[in-house]
N, C-alpha and C positions, 0 to 999 in steps of 0.2 A: 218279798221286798219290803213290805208294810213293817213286820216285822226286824228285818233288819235293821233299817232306819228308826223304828223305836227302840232297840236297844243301843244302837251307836250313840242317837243323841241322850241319852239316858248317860247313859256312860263316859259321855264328852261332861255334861251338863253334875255329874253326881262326882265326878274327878275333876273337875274345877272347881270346887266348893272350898273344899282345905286347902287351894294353892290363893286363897285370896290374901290371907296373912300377911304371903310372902310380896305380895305385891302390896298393900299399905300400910305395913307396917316397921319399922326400922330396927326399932331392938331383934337383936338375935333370940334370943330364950322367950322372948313374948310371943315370936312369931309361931317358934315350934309346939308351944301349948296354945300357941291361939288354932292352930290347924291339926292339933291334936285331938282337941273339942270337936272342930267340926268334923273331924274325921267319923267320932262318936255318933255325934248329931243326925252326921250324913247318913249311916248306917244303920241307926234307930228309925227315919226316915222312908228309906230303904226297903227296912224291915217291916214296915206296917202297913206302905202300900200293898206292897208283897202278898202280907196275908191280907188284907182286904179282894185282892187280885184271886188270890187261891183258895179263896174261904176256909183257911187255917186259922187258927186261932193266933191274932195279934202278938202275945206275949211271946210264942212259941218262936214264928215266924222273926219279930223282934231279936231273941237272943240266938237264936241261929245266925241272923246275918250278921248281928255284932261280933259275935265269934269266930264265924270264918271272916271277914273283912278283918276283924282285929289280927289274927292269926297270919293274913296275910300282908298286910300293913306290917306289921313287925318283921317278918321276913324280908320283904323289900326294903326297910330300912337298913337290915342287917346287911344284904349285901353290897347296899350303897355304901353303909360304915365300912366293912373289907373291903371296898372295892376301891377306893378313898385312901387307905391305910397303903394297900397292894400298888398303888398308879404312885402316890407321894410320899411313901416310905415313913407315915405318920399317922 
């Protein structure tokens, strides 16, 4: 249970970091590289608890989770863009 509850709020807590943009900020294009960044931020972050956690080596640990978060970040984007196109014919 210990467990579970540290990854949920980890995940509540590290998935609300990029959606702060969208909440104080008003331009359109600012917002998506301003939660862009942190998207990076969040997952270098991430990453190096990670390996301090696993006694991996930091840099390692670092581009591994940037890579698959980025990997999947982009994927999720993509289907929000088709999904978008598919629902509003645009």
């Amino acid at each position: 249970v210990k467990s579970a509850l540290v990854t949920f709020s980890a995940f509540v807590i590290a998935g609300a970091i990029p959606l702060f943009p969208y909440v104080f900020i008003e331009d359109q294009e600012t917002r998506f590289y301003s939660s862009t960044i942190l998207v990076i931020a969040t997952l270098v972050g991430l990453g190096f608890i990670r390996g301090n956690f696993s006694k991996k080596h930091p840099i390692t640990t670092i581009f591994e989770t940037v890579l698959i978060g980025g990997v999947s970040a982009i994927i999720a984007y993509m289907i929000g863009y088709w999904g978008n196109i598919f629902m509003n014919g645009y």
